[in-house]
C-alpha positions in Angstrom: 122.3 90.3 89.6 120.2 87.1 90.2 117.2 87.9 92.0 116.0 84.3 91.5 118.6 81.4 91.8 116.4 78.9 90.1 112.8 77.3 89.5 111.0 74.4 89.4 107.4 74.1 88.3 105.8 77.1 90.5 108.6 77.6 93.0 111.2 79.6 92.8 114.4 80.4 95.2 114.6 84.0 95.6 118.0 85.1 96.4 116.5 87.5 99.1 114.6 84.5 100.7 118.0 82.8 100.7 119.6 85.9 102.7 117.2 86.0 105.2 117.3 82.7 105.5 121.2 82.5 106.3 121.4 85.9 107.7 118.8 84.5 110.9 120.7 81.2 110.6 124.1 82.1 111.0 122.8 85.0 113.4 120.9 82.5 116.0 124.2 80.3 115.9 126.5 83.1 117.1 123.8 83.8 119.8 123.8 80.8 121.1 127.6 80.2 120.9 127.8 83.5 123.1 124.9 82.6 125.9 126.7 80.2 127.3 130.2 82.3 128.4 127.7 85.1 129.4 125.3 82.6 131.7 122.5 83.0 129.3 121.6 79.8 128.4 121.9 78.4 124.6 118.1 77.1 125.1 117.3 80.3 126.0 119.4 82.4 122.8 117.2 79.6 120.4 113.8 80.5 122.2 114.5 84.1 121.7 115.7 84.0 118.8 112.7 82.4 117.1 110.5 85.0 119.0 112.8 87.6 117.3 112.6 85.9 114.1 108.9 86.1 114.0 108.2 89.7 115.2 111.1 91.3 113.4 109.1 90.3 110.2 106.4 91.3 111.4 107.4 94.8 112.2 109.4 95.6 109.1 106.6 94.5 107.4 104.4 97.1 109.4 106.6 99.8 108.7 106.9 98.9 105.2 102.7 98.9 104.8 102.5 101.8 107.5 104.7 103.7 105.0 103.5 103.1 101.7 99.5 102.9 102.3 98.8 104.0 98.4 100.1 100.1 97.5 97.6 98.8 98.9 94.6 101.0 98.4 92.9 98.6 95.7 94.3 95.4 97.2 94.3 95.8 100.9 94.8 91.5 101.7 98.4 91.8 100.3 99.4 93.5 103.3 99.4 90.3 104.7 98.7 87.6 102.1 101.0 85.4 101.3 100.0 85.2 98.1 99.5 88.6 96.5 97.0 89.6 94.1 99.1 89.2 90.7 99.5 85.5 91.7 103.3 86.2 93.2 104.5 83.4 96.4 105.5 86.0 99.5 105.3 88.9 100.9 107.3 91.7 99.1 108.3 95.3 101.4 110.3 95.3 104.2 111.6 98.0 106.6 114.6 97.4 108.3 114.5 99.3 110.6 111.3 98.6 111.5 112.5 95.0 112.1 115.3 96.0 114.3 113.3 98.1 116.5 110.4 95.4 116.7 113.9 92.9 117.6 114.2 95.4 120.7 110.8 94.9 121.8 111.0 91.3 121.4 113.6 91.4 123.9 112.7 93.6 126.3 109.1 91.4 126.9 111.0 88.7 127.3 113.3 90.2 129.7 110.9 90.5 131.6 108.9 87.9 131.5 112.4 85.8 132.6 113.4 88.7 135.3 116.7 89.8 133.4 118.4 92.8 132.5 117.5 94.1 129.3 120.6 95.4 128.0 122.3 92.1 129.6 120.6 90.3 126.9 120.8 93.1 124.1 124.3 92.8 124.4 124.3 89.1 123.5 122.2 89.4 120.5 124.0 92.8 118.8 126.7 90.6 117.0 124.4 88.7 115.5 121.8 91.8 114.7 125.3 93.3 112.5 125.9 90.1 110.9 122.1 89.3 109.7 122.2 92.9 108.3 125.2 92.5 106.5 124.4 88.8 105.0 120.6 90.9 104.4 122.1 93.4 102.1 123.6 90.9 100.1 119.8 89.6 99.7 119.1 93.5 98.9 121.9 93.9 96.1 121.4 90.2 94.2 117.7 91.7 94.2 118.0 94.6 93.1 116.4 96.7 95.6 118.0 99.5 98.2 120.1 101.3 95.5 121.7 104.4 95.6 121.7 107.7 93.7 123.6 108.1 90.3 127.5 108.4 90.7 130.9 109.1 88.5 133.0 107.2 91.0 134.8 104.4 89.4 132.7 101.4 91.5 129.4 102.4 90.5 127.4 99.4 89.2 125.0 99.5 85.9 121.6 97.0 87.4 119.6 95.1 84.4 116.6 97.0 83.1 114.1 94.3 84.8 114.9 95.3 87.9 113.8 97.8 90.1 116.9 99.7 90.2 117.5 99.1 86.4 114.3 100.5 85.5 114.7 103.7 87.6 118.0 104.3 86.1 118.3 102.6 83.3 122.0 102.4 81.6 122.9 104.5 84.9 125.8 103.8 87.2 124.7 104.0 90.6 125.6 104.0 93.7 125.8 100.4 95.4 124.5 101.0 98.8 123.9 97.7 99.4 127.6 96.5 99.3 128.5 99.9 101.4 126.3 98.8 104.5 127.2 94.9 104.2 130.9 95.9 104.2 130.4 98.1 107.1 128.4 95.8 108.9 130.8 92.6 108.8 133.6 95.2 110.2 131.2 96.3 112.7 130.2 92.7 113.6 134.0 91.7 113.6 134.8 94.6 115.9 132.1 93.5 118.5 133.0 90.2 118.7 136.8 91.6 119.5 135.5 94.2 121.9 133.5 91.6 124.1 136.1 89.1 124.6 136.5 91.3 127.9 134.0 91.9 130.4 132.0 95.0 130.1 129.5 97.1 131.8 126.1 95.9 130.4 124.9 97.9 128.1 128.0 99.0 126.5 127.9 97.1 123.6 124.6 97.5 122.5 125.6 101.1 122.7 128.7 100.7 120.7 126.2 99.2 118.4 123.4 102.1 118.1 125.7 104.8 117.8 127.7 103.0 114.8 125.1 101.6 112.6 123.0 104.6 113.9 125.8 107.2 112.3 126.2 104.9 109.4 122.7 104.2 108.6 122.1 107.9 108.2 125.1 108.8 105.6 124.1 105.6 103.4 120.8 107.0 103.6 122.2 110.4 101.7 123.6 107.8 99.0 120.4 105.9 98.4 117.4 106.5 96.3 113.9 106.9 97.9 111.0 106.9 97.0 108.7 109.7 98.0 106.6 107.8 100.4 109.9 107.5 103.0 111.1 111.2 101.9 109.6 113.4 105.2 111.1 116.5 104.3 113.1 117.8 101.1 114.4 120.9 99.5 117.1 121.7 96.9 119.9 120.7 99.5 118.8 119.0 102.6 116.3 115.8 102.3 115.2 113.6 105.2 114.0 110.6 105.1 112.0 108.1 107.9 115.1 106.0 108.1 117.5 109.1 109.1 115.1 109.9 111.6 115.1 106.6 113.2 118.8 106.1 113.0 119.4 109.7 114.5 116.9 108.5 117.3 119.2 105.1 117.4 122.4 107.1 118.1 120.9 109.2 120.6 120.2 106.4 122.6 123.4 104.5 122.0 125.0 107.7 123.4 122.7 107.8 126.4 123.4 103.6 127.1 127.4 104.6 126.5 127.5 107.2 129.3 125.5 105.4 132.0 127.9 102.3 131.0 131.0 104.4 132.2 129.2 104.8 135.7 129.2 100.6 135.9 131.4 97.8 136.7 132.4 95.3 134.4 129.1 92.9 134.0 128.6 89.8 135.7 127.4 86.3 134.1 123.0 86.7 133.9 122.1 85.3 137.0 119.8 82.4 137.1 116.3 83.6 137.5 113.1 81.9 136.2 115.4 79.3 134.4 117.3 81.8 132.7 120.7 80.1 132.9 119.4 77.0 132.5 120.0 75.1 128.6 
């Protein structure tokens, strides 16, 4: 585990900054690389994605404060300082989730704003959502962070006692959850990229996209350790967390988008509106 590649004087590369860093990287690449065929524009995939860049922060970072309120009770600037309290560089607490569905809404203004279908535009991005998640886990695992429960099975993995997994089970093989969902999501991201290189109904591969990470998302969830703050409901048998609910809530809708996709034709190229194509 190397939560922090190296440092020099005060600054130090976080292996998680580094993640993010490629996973939004190698995600606005494959966006634009995929405007273009689909009339979109690669000007237009760059402006969106820095507008999704920007706001998906923001909102996992919202969900991650909305969620844990008791952090910052005596120290209520770190919710947004850059510089917390105890002197640390960056913002630590994220939601994923909370990103992805503040991705969504990203989209959807701008769709308007440029007079195109939503889901026209969804569809371009989703690749590139499963691929940042993927490369994003990585961050997650090198960190230390988003671990699972205890295990016996043979590929459980021991995390050092100065991190945050190590110290809630220390000498303990655990589950690593992080690996799970990056492995699922580069199959999932290799799949959609396969899947589109016919025409479909808009729509349909943003569904393909909710149901799968939606249905996946909530098993990991049953493998990973929580901490009571994202625990809604719990006995002996059954927990449920705030991440189940919204990935129950994201395979709902895939299913909805999926159906009405069957009633379409295969999609055209997004016609030029408002300079949409244009770039």
């Amino acid at each position: 585990m190397y939560p922090v590649l190296f440092t020099i004087g005060p600054f130090s590369l976080h292996t998680y900054g580094l993640a993010m860093a490629l996973a939004f990287g190698l995600g606005i690449w494959v966006a634009m690389k995929r405007a273009e065929p689909h009339g979109f524009g690669a000007k237009n995939a760059l402006d969106l994605s820095i507008y999704i860049l920007i706001f998906s922060l923001v909102g996992a970072r919202f969900t991650y404060v909305v969620t844990h309120m008791d952090e910052f009770t005596d120290h209520p600037l770190d919710m947004i300082s850059p510089i917390q309290h105890n002197g640390q560089i960056g913002i630590a607490g994220l939601v994923l989730l909370g990103g992805v569905a503040a991705a969504f809404l990203t989209v959807y203004v701008f769709a308007r704003r440029k007079q195109t279908p939503f889901f026209a535009i969804t569809d371009i991005f989703i690749p590139s959502t499963a691929l940042g998640i993927a490369i994003g886990r990585l961050g997650c695992f090198f960190n230390g962070c988003c671990f699972g429960e205890p295990t016996h099975l043979p590929w459980g993995m021991k995390f050092p006692k100065d991190s945050l997994a190590g110290s809630i089970f220390p000498d303990t093989f655990i589950q690593p959850t992080q690996l799970y969902e990056t492995t699922a999501m580069l199959i999932l991201f290799a799949f959609l990229l396969l899947y589109d290189k016919k025409r479909h109904p808009t729509g349909r591969v943003t569904g393909i996209f909710l149901i799968a990470y939606g249905a996946w998302r909530y098993f990991n969830e049953s493998l990973r350790w929580y901490e009571h703050e994202m625990i809604l409901w719990q006995t002996d048998a059954i927990r449920l967390t705030f991440s189940q609910v919204l990935s129950a809530a994201m395979v709902l809708c895939g299913i909805v988008l999926m159906v009405a996709s069957f009633r379409k034709k295969a999609e055209k190229p997004i016609p030029s509106k408002a300079g949409v194509g244009a770039g």
